[in-house]
N, C-alpha and C positions, 0 to 999 in steps of 0.2 A: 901705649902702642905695643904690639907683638904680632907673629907672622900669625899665619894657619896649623903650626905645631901647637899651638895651644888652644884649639879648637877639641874639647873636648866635652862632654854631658855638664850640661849644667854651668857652662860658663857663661858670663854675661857679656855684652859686646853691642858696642853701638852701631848701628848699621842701617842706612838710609835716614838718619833722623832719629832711630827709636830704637829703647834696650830692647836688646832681643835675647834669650836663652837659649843654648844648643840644647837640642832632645836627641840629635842622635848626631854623629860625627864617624866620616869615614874616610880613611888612607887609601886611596887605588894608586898602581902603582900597575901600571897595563903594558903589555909588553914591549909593544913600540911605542911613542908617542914619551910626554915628561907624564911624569906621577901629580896628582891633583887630590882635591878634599873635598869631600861631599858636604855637605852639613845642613839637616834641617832646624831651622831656627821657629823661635815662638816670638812673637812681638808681645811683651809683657803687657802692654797697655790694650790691645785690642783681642790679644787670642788669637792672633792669625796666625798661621803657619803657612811657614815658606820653604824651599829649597833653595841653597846655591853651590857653588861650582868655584872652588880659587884653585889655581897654580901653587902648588907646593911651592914653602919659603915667600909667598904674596902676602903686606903688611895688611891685617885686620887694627878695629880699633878697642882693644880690649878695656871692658870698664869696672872699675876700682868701689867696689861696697862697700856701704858703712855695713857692721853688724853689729848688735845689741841685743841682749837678752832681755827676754819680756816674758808675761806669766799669762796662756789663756784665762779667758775669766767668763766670756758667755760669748752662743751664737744668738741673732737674731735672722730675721728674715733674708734680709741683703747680704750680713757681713759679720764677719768674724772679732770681738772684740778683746783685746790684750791690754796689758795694763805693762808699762816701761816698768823695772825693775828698780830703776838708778832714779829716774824725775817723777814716779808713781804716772805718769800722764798717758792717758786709754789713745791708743791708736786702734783703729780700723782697717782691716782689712775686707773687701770685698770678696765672697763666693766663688766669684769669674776666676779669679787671680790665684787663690786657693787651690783650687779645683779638689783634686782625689786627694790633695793633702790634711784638708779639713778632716777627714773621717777617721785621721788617727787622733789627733787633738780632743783630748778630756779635761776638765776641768782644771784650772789649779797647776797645770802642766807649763813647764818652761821650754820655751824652744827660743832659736835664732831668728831676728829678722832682718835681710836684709834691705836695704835702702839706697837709694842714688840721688842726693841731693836734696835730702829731706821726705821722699816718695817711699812708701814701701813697696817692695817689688817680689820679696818671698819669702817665704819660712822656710829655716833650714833646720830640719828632722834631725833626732840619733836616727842609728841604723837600725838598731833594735827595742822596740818598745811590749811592754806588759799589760795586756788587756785581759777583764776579766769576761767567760763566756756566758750570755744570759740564755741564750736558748741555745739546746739541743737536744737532737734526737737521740732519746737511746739505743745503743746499739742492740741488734737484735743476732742472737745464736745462729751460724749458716753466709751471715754477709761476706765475711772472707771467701767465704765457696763459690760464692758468685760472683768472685774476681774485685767484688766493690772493698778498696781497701781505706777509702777518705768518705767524710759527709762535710756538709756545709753547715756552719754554725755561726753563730750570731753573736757579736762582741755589745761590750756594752757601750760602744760611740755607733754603734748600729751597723756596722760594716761588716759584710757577709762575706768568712774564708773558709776553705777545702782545707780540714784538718783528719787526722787518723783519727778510726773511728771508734778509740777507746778514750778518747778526750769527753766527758761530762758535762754538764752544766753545773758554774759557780768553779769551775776550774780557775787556773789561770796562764794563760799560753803567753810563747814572747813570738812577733810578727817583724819581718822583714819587712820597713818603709818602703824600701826600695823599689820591691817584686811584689810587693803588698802578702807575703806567702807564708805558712805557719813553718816555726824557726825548730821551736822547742816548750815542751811545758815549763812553768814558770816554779 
């Protein structure tokens, strides 16, 4: 258990029946009236999102994940497959559940997963990862003059980011999971 202080991105929390994750969390604190907490939640099992409304200091039901390290190993059509690090034994992950986090995942890569009760519910990212870039355009003499100071390039998990535009192809740049956004050359 814990109030709506602890309402914040990314926490997990049981609510109606079903985990749900914060995506966004907000403190209002209005001039008349008590201070209250925004918070849209994601139901981990269906994708839906929601909106609700508590009273600052109102108990939430905050819930406790397993984590474990595991090594991606391949996607297929549906779902993401990892291999447990500790039991060697392939867990699955589905697409849905994934979502934009799939597109940093490369081969061979370890990341966190979390779990509640034996269920996987999601990968937890570093904040900074090193992708190498397969495509880009070269830059051409004059771009700066035309105010254009980023292009779009092409990593090789295939995910398309707005980097400066002396970055090459076969470089290797490091990407904010985060903000999905180009950090630094690597």
């Amino acid at each position: 258990m814990g109030d709506t202080s602890d309402l914040k991105k990314d926490t997990f929390m049981k609510w109606n029946g079903a985990i749900c994750v914060v995506t966004e969390s907000t403190h209002v604190n209005p001039g008349k009236g008590s201070a209250f907490v925004r918070a849209r939640l994601k139901n981990v099992q269906t994708g839906k999102t929601l909106e609700h409304t508590w009273k600052v200091g109102e108990s939430i039901d905050v819930v406790d994940l397993d984590r474990r390290t595991v090594q991606f190993t391949y996607k297929d059509a549906n779902n993401y497959n990892f291999m447990d690090n500790e039991s060697f034994e392939e867990l699955s992950i589905s697409n849905e559940m994934l979502g934009d986090k799939g597109l940093y995942l490369k081969e061979g890569q370890e990341v966190s997963v979390l779990s509640y009760e034996g269920a996987p519910l999601s990968v937890d990212l570093p904040k900074k990862l090193t992708f190498k870039v397969t495509e880009a355009m070269p830059a051409v003499k004059g771009d700066t003059s035309s105010g254009r100071v980023t292009k779009e390039v092409t990593l090789e998990t295939g995910m398309k980011i707005q980097v400066p535009i002396f970055i090459e192809q076969g470089e290797s740049v490091v990407v904010n999971t985060e903000s999905g956004e180009y950090v630094e050359r690597a």
